[in-house]
matplotlib code that plots the C-alpha trace (Angstrom):
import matplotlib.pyplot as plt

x = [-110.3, -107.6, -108.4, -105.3, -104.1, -101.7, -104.1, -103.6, -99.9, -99.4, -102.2, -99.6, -96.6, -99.0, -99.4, -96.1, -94.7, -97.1, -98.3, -96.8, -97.9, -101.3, -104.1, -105.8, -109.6, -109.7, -110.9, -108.5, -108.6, -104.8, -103.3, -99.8, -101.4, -101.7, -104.1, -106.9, -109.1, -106.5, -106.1, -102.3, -103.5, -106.1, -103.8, -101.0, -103.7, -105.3, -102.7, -103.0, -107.0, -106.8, -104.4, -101.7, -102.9, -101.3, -101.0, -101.1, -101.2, -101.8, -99.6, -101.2, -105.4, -107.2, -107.7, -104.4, -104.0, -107.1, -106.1, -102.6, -103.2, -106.6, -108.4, -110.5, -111.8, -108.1, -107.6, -109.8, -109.3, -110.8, -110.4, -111.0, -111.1, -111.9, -112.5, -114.6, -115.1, -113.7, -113.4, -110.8, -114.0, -115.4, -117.9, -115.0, -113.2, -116.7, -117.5, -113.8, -114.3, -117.6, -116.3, -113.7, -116.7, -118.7, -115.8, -115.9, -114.4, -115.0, -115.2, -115.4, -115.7, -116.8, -117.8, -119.7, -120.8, -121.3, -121.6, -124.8, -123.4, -122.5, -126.2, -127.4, -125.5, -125.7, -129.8, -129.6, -130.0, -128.3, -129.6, -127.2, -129.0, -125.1, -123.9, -123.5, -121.9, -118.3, -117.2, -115.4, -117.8, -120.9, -119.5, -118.5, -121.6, -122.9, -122.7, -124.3, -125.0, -124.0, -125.4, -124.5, -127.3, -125.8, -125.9, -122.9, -120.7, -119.7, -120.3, -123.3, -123.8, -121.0, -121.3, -119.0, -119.0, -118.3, -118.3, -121.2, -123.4, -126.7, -125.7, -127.3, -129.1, -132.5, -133.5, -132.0, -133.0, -133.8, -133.5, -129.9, -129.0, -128.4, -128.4, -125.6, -125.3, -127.9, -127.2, -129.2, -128.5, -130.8, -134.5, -133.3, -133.4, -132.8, -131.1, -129.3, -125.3, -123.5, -124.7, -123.9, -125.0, -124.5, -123.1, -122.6, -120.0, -119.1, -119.7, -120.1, -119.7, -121.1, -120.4, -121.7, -119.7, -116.1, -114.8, -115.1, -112.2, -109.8, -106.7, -109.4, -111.4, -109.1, -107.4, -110.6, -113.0, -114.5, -111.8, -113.4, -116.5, -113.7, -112.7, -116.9, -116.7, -114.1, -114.8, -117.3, -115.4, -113.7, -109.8, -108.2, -105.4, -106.1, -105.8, -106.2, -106.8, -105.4, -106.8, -103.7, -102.7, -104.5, -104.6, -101.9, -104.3, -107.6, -107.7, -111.4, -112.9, -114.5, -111.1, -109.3, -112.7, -112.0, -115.6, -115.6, -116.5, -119.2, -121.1, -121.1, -122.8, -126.6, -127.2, -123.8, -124.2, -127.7, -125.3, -123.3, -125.9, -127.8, -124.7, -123.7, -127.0, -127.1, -124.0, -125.1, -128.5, -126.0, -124.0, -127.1, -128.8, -125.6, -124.7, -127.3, -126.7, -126.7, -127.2, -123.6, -124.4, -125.1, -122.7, -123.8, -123.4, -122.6, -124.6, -123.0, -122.1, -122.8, -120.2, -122.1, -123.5, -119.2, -118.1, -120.7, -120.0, -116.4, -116.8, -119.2, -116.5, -114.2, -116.5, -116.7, -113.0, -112.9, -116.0, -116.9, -120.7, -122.3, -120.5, -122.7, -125.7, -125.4, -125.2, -128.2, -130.2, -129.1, -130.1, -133.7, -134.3, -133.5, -135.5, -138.2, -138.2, -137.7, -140.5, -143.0, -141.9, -142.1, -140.1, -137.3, -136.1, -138.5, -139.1, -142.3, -145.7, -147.1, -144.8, -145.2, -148.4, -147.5, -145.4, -147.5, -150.3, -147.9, -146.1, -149.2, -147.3, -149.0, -148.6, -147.2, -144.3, -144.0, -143.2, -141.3, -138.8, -138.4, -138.0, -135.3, -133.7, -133.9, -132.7, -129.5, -129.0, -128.2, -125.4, -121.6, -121.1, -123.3, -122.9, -123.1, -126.9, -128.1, -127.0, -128.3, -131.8, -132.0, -130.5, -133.6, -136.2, -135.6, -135.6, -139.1, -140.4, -139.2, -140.8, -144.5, -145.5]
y = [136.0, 134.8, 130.7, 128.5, 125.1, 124.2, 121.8, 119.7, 120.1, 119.3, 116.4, 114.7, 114.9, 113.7, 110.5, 110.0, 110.3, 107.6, 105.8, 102.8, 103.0, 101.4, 103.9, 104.7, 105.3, 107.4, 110.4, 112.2, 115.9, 116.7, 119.0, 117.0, 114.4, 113.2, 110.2, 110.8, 112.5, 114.4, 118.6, 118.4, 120.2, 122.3, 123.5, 124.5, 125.9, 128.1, 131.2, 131.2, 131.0, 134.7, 137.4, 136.5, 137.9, 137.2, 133.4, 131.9, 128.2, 128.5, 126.9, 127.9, 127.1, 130.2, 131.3, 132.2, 133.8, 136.2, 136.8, 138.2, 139.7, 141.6, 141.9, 145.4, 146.9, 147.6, 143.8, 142.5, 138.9, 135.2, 132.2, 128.8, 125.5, 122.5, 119.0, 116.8, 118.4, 121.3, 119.7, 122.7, 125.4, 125.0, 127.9, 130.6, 130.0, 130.3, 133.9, 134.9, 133.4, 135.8, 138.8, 138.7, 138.2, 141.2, 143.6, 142.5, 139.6, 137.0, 133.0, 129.6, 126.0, 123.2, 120.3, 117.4, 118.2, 121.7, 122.6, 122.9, 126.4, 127.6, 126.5, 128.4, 131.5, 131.8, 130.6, 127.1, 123.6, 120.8, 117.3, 114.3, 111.2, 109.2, 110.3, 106.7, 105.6, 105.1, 102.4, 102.6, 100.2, 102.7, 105.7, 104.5, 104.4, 108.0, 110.4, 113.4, 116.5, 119.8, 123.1, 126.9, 129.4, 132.1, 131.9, 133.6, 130.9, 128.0, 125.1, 126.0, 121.9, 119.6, 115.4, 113.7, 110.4, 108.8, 109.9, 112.7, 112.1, 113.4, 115.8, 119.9, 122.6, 121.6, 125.3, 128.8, 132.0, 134.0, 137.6, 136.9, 133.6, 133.3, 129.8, 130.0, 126.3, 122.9, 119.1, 116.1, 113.1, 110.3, 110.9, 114.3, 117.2, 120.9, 120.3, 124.1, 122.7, 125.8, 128.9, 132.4, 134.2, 137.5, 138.3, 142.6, 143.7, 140.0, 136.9, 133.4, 130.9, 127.2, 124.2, 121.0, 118.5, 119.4, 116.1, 118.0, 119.9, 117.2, 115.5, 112.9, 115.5, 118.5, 116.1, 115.4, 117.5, 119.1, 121.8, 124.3, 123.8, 125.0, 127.6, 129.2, 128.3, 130.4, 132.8, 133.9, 135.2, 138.7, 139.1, 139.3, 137.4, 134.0, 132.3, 128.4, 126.3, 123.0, 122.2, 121.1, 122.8, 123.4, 127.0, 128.0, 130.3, 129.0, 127.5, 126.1, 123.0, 122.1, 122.1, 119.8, 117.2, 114.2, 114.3, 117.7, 115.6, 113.9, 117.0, 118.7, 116.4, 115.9, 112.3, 111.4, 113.4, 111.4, 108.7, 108.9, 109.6, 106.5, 104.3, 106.1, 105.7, 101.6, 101.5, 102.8, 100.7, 97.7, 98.2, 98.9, 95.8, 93.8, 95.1, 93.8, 91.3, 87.5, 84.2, 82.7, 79.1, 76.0, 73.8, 70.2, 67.8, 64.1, 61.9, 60.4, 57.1, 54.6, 53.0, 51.4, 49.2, 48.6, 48.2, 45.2, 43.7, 43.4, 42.2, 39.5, 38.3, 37.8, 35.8, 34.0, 33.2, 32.0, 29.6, 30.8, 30.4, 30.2, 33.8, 35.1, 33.2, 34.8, 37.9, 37.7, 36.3, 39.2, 41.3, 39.9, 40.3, 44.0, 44.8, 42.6, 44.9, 48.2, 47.4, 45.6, 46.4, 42.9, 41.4, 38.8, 37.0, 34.3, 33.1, 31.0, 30.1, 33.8, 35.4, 33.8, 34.3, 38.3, 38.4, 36.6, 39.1, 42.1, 41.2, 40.1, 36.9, 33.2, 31.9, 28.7, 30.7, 32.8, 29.2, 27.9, 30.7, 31.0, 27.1, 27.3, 30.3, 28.9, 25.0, 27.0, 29.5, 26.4, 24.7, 25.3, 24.6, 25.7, 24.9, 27.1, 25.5, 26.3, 30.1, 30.5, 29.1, 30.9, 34.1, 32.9, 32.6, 36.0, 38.1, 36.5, 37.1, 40.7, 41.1, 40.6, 44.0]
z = [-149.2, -151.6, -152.6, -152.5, -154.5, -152.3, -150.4, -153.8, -153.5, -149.7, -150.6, -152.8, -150.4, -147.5, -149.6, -151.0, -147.1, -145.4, -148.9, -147.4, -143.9, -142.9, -142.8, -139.7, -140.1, -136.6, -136.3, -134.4, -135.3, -134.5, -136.2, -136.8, -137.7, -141.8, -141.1, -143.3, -140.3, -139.0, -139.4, -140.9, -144.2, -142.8, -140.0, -142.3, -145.2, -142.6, -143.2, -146.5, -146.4, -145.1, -147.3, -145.1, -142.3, -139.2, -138.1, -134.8, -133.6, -129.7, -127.6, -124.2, -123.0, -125.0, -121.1, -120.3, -123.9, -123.4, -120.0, -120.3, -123.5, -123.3, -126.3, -127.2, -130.4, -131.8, -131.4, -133.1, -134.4, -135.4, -133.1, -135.0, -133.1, -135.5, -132.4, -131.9, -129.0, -127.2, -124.2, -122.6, -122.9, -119.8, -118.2, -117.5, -121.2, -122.5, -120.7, -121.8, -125.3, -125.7, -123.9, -126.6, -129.3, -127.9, -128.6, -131.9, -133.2, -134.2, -132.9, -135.5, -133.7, -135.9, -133.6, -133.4, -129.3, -127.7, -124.4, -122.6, -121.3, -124.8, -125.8, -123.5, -123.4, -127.4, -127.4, -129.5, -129.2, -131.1, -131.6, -133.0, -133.9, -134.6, -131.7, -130.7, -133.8, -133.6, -135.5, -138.9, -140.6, -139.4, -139.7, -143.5, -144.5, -143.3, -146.5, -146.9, -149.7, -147.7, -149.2, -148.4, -148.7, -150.6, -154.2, -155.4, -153.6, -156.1, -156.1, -153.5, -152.5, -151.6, -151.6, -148.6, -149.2, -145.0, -141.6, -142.0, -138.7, -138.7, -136.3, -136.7, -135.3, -134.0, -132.5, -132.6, -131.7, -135.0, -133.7, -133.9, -135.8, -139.0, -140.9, -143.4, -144.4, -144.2, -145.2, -145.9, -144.3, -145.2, -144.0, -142.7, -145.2, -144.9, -141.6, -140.3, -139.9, -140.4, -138.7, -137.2, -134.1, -133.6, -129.9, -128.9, -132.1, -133.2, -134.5, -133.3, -136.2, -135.1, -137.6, -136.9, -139.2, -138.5, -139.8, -143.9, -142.3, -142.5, -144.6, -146.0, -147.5, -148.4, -150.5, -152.4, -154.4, -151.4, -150.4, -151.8, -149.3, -146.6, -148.1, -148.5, -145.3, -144.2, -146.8, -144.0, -141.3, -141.6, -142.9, -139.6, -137.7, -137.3, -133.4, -134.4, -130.8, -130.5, -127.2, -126.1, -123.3, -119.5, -118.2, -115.9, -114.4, -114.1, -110.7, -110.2, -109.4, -112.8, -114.4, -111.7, -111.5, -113.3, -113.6, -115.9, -119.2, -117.8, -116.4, -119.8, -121.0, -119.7, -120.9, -119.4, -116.2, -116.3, -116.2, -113.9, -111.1, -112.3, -112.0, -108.6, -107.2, -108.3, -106.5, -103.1, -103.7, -104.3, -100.9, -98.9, -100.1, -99.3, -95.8, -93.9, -91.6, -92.9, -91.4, -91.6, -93.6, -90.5, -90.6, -91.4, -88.3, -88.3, -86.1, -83.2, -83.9, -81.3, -79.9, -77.8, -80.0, -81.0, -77.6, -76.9, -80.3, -79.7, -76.3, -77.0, -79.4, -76.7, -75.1, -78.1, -79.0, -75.2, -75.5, -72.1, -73.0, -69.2, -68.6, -71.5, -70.3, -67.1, -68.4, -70.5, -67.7, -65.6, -68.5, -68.8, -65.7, -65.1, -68.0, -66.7, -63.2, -65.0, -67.4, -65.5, -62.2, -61.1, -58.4, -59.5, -56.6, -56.7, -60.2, -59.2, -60.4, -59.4, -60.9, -64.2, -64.2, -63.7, -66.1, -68.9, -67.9, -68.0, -71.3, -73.4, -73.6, -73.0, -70.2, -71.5, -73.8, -70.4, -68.1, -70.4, -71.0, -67.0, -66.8, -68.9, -67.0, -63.9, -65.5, -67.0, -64.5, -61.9, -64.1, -63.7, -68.1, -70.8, -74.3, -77.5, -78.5, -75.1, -75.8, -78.6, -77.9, -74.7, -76.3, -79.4, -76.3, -74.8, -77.8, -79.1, -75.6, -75.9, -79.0, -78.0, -77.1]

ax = plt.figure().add_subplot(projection="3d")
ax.plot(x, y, z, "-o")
ax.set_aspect("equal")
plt.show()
């Protein structure tokens, strides 16, 4: 594989064209992109990388590509995708991806996430203890020493100074995996990063820290770590993935589910069920039947107690005092026969003495009160004293129970 300096070359036009632009920290892995974690250089580098060999940026889903143009042993090639994750390789890319591995060639993705199928189909398990990190402040402060195992590769460790997440190989099968590459990160030494698998005549190359493939840190000291890299895989064409495009052809229900990310991913698939169950539990809990809120009610107000009040001042403004007195006398006496069930049409001596009895009154508060009844009943005028003391009389008399 023939090394280049042109990643120093395009490194200085990259600057001099958005040197006055504000930078964006993102890592977006695009290959038109010239932010610093962007694949602009690495994208247009990648030819070179490989004796000129022939060069192609895909601009259909790898699906489609394998699936109109068949690959067999007279086709052999190298398929690079550089994401953060390769989202468009779902289970049937995967089974073409390897099918076109077994004949042969030759497969390099450098991602920070693999699928659970490709884990299983190629025996390995990954384990990424940043996976949660995503801010720019964090992820500035994860650096890390990368080292490639073979000895006649110089230099044979690599500093990168941000962004490295502690993210690597945690089992493989080794009847058919090689560890080409480890890192340190912190507590976690000798960690496998950069491996190969071998699947029927081919090659499956896994790297778990494709951010050292960007602008950022081909334009630094570390391009030559790419190029070992790549000094790996066998001088063929190149097929470089963008994971831009969906397949034409691939009509299944894991491509058109909105859910597709979610179930590739066990802790989110995890989830999702948690959150979807919470939500039934929420809408069981909340559809049974509640007791609508009572209604506060105002006690009647008595207008009865209005009605005499504003009578008895009509009485008043008249002066027509005997018409009251009557009425009161007529009132004492009702209550006297509904109470004591006493006969009132002859208000003598026995029936004083009945009522005193009856009442608990004494007999002498008892005559007098009738006395004056009967003294005031007989007169055509009365005056206001005279309704006031009898009204006095009878409501002391009532009192005594």
């Amino acid at each position: 594989m023939r090394k280049s300096n042109r990643f120093y070359i395009i490194g200085v036009l990259l600057f001099t064209i958005v040197g006055c632009k504000k930078t964006n920290w993102r890592e977006n892995y695009q290959e038109r992109s010239k932010d610093p974690f962007g694949t602009y250089i690495f994208a247009n580098e990648l030819e070179n990388l490989f004796n000129d060999n022939e060069f192609e940026v895909l601009d259909e889903h790898i699906y489609d590509y394998l699936l109109i143009n068949p690959v067999t042993t007279k086709d052999q090639g190298n398929y690079v995708c550089v994401k953060s994750y390769a989202y468009q390789l779902d289970k049937k890319t995967i089974k073409k991806l390897l099918d076109f591995v077994a004949v042969g060639n030759t497969v390099f993705l450098a991602s920070n996430s693999f699928s659970s199928i490709l884990q299983k189909e190629l025996s390995f398990e990954t384990k990424n203890l940043d996976d949660i990190v995503y801010s720019i402040e964090d992820l500035k402060q994860l650096d890390a020493t990368l080292y490639l195992n073979n000895n006649q590769l110089s230099p044979k460790k690599t500093y990168f100074d941000r962004n490295l997440r502690r993210n690597y190989f945690e089992s493989i099968d080794s009847t058919k995996t090689t560890v080409l590459g480890t890192q340190n990160i912190n507590s976690e030494r000798d960690k496998a990063n950069f491996i190969k698998i071998r699947h029927g005549e081919g090659h499956v190359f896994l790297h778990t820290q494709p951010i050292v493939f960007t602008n950022y840190y081909l334009l630094k000291d570390n391009a030559s770590y790419v190029e070992n890299v790549f000094s790996y895989l066998p001088d063929r064409p190149i097929f470089l993935d963008t994971q831009t495009k969906r397949s034409k052809y691939k009509k299944n229900k894991e491509q058109k589910s909105a859910l597709n990310f979610f179930y590739k991913h066990p802790s989110l698939k995890w989830a999702l069920h948690v959150a979807f169950f919470g939500l039934l539990l929420f809408l069981f809990l909340n559809a049974r039947r509640k007791q609508r809120a009572i209604p506060e009610l105002k006690a009647l107000k008595n207008s009865t107690q209005d009605f005499t009040h504003t009578i008895a001042n009509l009485y008043l403004k008249e002066d027509n005092h005997k018409n009251l007195v009557t009425k009161k006398i007529t009132y004492f006496l009702e209550k006297v026969r509904t109470k004591y069930h006493l006969d009132t049409q002859n208000l003598n001596a026995s029936f004083i003495e009945k009522l005193a009895a009856k009442s608990g009154n004494t007999e002498h508060t008892t005559k007098y009160l009738i006395n004056t009844i009967t003294t005031i009943n007989k007169r055509s005028q009365c005056s206001q004293e005279e309704l006031v003391q009898l009204n006095s009389l009878i409501e002391n008399f009532l009192k005594n129970k």
